[in-house]
SEMARMAR-344193 format. One record per residue (C-alpha): residue in three letters; x, z, y; residue number from 1. Coordinates in nm, 3 decimals. Each point is the difference from the previous one (the first is absolute). Example, Ala and Ser with C-alpha at 12.3 -4.5 7.8 and 13.67 -1.06 7.14 Angstrom:
2
<"Ala", <1.230, 0.780, -0.450>, 1>
<"Ser", <0.137, -0.066, 0.344>, 2>
This chain:
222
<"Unk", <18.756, 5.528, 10.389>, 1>
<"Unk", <-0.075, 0.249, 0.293>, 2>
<"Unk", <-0.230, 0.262, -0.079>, 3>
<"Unk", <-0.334, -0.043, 0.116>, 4>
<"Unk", <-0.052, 0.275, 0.269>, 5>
<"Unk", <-0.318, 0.251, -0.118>, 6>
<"Unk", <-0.300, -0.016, 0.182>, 7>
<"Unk", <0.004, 0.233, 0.309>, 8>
<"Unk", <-0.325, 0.224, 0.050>, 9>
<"Unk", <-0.213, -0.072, 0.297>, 10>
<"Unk", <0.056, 0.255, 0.254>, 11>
<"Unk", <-0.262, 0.272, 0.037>, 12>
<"Unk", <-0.221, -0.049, 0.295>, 13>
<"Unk", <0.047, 0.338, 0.222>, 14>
<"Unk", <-0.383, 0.176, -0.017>, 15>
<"Unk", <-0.081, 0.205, 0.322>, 16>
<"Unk", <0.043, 0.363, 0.018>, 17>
<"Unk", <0.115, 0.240, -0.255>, 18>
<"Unk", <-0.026, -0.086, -0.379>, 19>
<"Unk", <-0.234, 0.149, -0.176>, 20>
<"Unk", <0.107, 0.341, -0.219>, 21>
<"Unk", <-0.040, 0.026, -0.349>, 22>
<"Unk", <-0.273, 0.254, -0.110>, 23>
<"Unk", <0.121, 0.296, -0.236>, 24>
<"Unk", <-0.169, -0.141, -0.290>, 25>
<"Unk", <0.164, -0.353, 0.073>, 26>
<"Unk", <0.379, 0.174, 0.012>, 27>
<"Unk", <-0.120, 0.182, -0.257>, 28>
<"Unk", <-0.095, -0.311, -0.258>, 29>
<"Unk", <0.356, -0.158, 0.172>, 30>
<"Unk", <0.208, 0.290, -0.067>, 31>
<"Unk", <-0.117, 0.017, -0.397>, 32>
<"Unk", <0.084, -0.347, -0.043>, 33>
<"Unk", <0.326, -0.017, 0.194>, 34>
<"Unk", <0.094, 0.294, -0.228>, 35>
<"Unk", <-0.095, -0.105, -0.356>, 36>
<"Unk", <0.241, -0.299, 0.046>, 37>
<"Unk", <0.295, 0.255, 0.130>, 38>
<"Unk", <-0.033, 0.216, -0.266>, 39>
<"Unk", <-0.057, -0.295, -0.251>, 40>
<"Unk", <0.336, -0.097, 0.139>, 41>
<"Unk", <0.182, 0.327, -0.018>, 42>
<"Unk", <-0.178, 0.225, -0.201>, 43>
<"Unk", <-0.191, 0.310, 0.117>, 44>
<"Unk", <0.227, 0.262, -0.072>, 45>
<"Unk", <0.248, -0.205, 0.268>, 46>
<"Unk", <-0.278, -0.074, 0.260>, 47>
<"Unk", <0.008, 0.250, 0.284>, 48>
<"Unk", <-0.304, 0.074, 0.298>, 49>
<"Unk", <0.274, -0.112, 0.256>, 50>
<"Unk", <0.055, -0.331, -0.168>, 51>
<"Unk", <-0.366, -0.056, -0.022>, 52>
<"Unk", <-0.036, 0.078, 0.349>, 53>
<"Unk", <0.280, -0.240, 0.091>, 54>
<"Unk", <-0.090, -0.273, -0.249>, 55>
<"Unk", <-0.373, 0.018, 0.120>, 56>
<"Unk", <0.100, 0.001, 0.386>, 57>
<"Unk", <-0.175, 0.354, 0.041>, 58>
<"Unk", <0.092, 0.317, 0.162>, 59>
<"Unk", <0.060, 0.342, -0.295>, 60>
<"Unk", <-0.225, 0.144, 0.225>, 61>
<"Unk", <-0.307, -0.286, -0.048>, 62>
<"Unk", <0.108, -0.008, -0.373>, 63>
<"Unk", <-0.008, 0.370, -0.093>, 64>
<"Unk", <-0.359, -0.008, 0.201>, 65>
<"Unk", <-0.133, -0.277, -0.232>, 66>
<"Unk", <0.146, 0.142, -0.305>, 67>
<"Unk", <0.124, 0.356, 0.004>, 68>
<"Unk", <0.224, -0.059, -0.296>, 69>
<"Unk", <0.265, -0.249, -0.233>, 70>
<"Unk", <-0.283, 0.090, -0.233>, 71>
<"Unk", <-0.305, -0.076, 0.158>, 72>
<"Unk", <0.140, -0.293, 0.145>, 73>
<"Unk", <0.035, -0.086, -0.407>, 74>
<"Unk", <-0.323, 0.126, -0.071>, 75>
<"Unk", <-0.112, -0.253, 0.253>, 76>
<"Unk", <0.167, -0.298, -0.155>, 77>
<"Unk", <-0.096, 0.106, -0.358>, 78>
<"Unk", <-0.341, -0.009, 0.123>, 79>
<"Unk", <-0.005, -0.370, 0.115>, 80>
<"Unk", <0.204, -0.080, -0.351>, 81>
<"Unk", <-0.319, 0.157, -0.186>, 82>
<"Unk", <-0.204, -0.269, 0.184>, 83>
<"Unk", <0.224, -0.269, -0.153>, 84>
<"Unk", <-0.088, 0.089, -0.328>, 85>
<"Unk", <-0.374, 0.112, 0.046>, 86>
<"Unk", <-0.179, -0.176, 0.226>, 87>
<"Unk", <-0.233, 0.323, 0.085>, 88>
<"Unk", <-0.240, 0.133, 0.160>, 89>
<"Unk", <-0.168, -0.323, 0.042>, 90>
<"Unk", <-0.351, -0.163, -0.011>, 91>
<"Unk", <0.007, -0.257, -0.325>, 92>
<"Unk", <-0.426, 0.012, -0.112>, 93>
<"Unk", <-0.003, -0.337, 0.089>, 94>
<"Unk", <0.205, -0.107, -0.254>, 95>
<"Unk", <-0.061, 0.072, -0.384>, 96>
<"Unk", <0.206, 0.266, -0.161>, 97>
<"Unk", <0.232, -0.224, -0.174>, 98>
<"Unk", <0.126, -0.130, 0.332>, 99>
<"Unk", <0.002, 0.272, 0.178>, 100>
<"Unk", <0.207, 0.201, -0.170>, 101>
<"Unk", <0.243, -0.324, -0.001>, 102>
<"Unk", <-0.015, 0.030, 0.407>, 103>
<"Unk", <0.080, 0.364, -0.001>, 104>
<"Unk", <0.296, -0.045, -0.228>, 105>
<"Unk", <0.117, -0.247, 0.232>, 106>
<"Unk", <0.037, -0.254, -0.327>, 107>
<"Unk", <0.069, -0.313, 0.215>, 108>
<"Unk", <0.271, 0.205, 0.264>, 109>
<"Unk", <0.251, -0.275, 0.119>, 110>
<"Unk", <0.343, -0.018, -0.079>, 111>
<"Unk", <0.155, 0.155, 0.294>, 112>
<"Unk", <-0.211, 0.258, 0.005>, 113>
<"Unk", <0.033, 0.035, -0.383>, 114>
<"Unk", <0.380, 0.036, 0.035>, 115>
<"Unk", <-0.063, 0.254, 0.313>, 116>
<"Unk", <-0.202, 0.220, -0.253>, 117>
<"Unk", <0.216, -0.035, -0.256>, 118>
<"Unk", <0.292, 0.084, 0.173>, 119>
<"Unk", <-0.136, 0.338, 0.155>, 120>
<"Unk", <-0.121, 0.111, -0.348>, 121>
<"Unk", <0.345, -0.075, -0.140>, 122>
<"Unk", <0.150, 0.210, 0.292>, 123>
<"Unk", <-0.247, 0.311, -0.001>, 124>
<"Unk", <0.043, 0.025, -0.447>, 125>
<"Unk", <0.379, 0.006, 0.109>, 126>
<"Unk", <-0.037, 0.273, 0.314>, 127>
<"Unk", <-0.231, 0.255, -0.210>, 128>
<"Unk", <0.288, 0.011, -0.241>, 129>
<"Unk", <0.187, 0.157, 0.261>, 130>
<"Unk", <-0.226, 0.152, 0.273>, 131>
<"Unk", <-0.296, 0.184, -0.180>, 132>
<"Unk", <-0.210, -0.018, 0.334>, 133>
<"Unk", <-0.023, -0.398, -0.036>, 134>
<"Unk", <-0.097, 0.037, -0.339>, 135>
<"Unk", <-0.250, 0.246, 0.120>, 136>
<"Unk", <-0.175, -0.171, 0.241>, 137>
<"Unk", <-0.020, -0.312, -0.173>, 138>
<"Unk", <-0.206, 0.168, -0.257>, 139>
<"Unk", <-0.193, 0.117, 0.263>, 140>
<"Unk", <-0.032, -0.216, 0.243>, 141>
<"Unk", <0.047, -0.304, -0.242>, 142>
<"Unk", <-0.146, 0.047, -0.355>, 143>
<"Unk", <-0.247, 0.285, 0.066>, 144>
<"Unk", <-0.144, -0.159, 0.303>, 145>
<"Unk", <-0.035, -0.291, -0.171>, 146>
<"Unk", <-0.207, 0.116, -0.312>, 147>
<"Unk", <-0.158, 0.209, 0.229>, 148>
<"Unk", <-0.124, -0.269, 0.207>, 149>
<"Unk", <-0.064, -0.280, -0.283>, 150>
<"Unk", <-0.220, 0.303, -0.216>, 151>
<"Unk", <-0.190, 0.013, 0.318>, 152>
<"Unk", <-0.070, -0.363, 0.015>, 153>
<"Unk", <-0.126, 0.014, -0.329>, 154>
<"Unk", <-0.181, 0.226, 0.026>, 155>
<"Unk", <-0.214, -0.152, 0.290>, 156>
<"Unk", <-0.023, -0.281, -0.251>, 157>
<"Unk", <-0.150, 0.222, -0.279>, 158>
<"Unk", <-0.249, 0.076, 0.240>, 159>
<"Unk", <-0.115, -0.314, 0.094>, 160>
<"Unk", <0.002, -0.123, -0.428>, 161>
<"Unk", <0.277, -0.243, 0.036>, 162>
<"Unk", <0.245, 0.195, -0.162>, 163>
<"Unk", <-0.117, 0.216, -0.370>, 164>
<"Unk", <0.226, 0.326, -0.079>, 165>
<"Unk", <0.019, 0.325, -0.055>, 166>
<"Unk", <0.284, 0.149, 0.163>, 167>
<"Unk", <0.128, -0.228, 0.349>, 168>
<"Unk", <0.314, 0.244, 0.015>, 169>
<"Unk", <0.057, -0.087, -0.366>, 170>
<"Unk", <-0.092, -0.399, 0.043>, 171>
<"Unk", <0.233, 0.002, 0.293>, 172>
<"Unk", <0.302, 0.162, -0.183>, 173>
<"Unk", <-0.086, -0.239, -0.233>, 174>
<"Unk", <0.009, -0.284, 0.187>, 175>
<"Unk", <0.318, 0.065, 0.232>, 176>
<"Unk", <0.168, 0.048, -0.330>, 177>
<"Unk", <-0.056, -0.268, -0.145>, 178>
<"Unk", <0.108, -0.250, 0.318>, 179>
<"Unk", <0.234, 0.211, 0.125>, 180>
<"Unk", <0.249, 0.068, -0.355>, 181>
<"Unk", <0.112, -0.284, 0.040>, 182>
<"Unk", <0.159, 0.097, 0.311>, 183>
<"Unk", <0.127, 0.372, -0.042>, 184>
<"Unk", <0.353, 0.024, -0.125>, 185>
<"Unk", <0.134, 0.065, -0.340>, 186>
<"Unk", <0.374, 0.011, 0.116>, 187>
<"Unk", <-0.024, 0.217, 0.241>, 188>
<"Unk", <0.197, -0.252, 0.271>, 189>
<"Unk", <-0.300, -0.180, 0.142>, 190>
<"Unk", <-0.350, -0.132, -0.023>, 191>
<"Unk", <0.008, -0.279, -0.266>, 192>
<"Unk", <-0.244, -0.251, 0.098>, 193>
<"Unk", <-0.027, -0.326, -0.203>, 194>
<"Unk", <0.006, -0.333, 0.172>, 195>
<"Unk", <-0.227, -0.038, 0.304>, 196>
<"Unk", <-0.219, -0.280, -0.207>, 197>
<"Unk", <0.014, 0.198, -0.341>, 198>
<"Unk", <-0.163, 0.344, 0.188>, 199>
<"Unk", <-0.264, -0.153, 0.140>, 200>
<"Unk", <-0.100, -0.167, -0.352>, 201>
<"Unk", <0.066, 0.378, -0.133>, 202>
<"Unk", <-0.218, 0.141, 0.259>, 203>
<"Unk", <-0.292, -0.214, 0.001>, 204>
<"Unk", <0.009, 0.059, -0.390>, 205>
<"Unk", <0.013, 0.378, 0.051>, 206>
<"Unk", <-0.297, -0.059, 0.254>, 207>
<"Unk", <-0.240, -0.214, -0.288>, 208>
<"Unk", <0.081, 0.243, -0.265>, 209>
<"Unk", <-0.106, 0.288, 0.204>, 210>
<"Unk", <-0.298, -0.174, 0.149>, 211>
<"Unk", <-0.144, -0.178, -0.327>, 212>
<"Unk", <0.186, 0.176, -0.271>, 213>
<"Unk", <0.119, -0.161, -0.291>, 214>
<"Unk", <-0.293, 0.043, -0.272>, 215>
<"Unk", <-0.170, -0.306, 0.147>, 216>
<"Unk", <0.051, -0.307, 0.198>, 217>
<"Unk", <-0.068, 0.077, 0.347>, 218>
<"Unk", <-0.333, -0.084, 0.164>, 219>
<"Unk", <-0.019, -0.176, 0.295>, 220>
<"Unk", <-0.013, 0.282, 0.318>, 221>
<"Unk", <-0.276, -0.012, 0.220>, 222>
């Protein structure tokens, strides 16, 4: 049987006078993305500025103005990772405190974007092994940021009596380690995340027993 020829694309209809150019902050957000899937595909240590540049259809000289640096470039796309796994800062009173913490932990993430996640935390446990200044910044940028960030949420919630503790640094150590073991690597080759289904069940128990404890059955939030 012949093959059934694929659908062509309609043709673009030519707009009048020069195209629009991107602003800094949109080649910015462009270049970040276009980079986490090179170096995703060829590791960091292998990803040079003048294969960016190519790759992202930018002159070194535009590139080096948005980001100085291989590593702040990284810095960069660690930064957007850390908003994959904490969805923060963000404005959540209008949901109760169960739930919100669900939305900031991004419990019901999609599959694609799961695997996306997934596959850059695999690659940066890998790369600190090897370049200390990954590790480095994704303790910095990543996991102090984040606790940084979520004991500040708390704490606005402390204040306004929907959330009862002592210590929010403590409570969001707490809490991070809790959802987050069972991510971190005990083998030292990658992140080892259980199946997509089977973490969010994990997380949303890590969420009740931190909310509501275990003494009691929980009480209905407000």
């Amino acid at each position: 049987m012949p093959e059934t020829p694929a659908p062509s694309l309609p043709a673009k209809r030519r707009t009048r006078g020069r195209p629009r150019l991107a602003t800094p902050a949109e080649q910015r957000a462009r270049i970040i993305e276009a980079t986490r899937w090179l170096i995703l595909a060829q590791g960091y240590g292998k990803t040079t500025m003048s294969e960016v540049a190519t790759h992202c259809r930018v002159s070194k000289r535009t590139l080096y103005e948005l980001f100085p640096s291989k590593t702040d470039l990284l810095g960069a796309i660690i930064e957007q990772h850390r908003t994959s796994m904490l969805a923060l800062p963000g404005d959540y009173r209008h949901l109760g405190l169960s739930d919100a913490l669900e939305r900031i932990f991004q419990v019901d993430i999609g599959e694609e974007e799961d695997r996306a996640r997934e596959a850059f935390l695999n690659l940066t446990v890998v790369e600190a092994a090897r370049y200390p200044e990954v590790g480095e910044m994704m303790m910095r940028l990543g996991g102090r940021r984040a606790h940084a960030l979520l004991a500040e949420w708390m704490e606005g919630e402390k204040q306004a009596g929907r959330l009862f503790t002592d210590d929010t640094m403590s409570a969001a150590t707490i809490l991070m380690d809790m959802i987050f073991g069972a991510v971190v690597t005990k083998t030292g080759t990658g992140a080892e995340w259980p199946g997509l289904n089977a973490r969010k069940d994990y997380m949303r128990r890590c969420i009740r027993i931190f909310v509501h404890g275990t003494g009691t059955p929980p009480a209905p939030e407000a």
